[in-house]
Every structure is written in C-alpha cells, then in structure tokens.
N, C-alpha and C positions, 0 to 999 in steps of 0.2 A: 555332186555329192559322192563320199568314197565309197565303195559295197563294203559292207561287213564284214568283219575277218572270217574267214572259212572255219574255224574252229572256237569255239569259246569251255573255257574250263573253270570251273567252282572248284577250288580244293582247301578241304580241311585239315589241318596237322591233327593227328591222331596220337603224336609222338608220347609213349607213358615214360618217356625220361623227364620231359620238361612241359610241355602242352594240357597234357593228359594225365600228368602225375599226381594230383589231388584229385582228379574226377572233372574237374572245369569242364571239358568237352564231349564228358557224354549229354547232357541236358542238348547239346546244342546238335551233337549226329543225331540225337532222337528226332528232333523236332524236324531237319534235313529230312530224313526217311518216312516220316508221315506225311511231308509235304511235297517231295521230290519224290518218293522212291527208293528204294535202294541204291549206293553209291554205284557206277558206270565201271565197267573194265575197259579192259586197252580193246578189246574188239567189239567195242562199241561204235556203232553207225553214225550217231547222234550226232551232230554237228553242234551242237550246246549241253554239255552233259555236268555232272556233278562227282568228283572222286575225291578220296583219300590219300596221305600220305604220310608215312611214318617221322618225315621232319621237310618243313621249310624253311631252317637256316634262322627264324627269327626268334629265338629261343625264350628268349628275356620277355617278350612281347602276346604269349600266348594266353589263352588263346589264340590261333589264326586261321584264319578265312584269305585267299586269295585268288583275283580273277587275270585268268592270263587268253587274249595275249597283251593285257593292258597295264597288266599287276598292279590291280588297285587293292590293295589290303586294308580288312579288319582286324581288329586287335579286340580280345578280351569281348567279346560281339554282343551287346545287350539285345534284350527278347523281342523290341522294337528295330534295331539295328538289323537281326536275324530276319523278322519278317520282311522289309523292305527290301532285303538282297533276293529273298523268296520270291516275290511280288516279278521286281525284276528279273530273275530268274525264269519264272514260268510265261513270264512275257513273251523274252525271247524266246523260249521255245515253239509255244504259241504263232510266234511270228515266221517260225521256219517250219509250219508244220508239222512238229514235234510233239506234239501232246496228243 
C-alpha cells in the first residue's frame, strides 16, 4: 500500500475578478472557517491544511475548490458537496493527529 503524500492542501479561489465577483464564495469560506478554522499560512506545520487563493486558472468554472497533490476539483460547490469535502477533510486530519 503507498504512504500518504506528505502534504495535502484544500484551496479556495477567492479571486473578486471572477470566483468571488458576485459574492458566490463567501457563503462557502464562511462555512470552511466555522468548520476548519481559519485558512493556514505558508508556515504552517500541518501536514493537511486548508488556504486560499487569489486565482486558480479555472475561471469560467467558479466557484473553486481544489485538492493538491491530487487535484481533484469542485466547481460551483453545493452545501451537501461542501460538507463532504469537510467530513473528509477533518478525517485526515484526524488521521495525522491533527486535530
């Protein structure tokens, strides 16, 4: 079985050009930071953490949600869709003693 990749990342376009330009993503960083925490900076220890990003390229497509290093992306993220990235999210954490 392979180990886990050393790093795992949750990141949200925040971008107010195109992601964020009607408000689409804040309902969803809210609900992120009530259930996660506030987003992670770069000197963050956490080996599964959750950040932000001004643009992930997928413009047309936003909202976005994406996990690296696997880059599974959500798109336009329904309230059911959100929780289940959550779920799995606090999983792994959970599972690297992280929580």
């Amino acid at each position: 079985m392979p180990s886990p990749p050393e790093k795992i990342r949750l990141i949200l376009c925040i971008s107010t050009k195109h992601c964020n330009a009607t408000g689409a993503v804040n309902p969803l960083y809210q609900r992120l930071v009530e259930a996660l925490g506030e987003p992670d900076d770069f000197r963050s220890t956490r080996t599964v953490r959750w950040e932000v990003a001004n643009c992930l390229d997928r413009c047309g497509q936003g909202p976005n949600l994406v996990w690296y290093p696997e880059g599974r992306w959500s798109h336009f993220t329904t309230s059911e869709q959100l929780e289940a990235i959550i779920a799995e999210f606090l999983a792994l954490r959970a599972a690297r003693g992280e929580i």
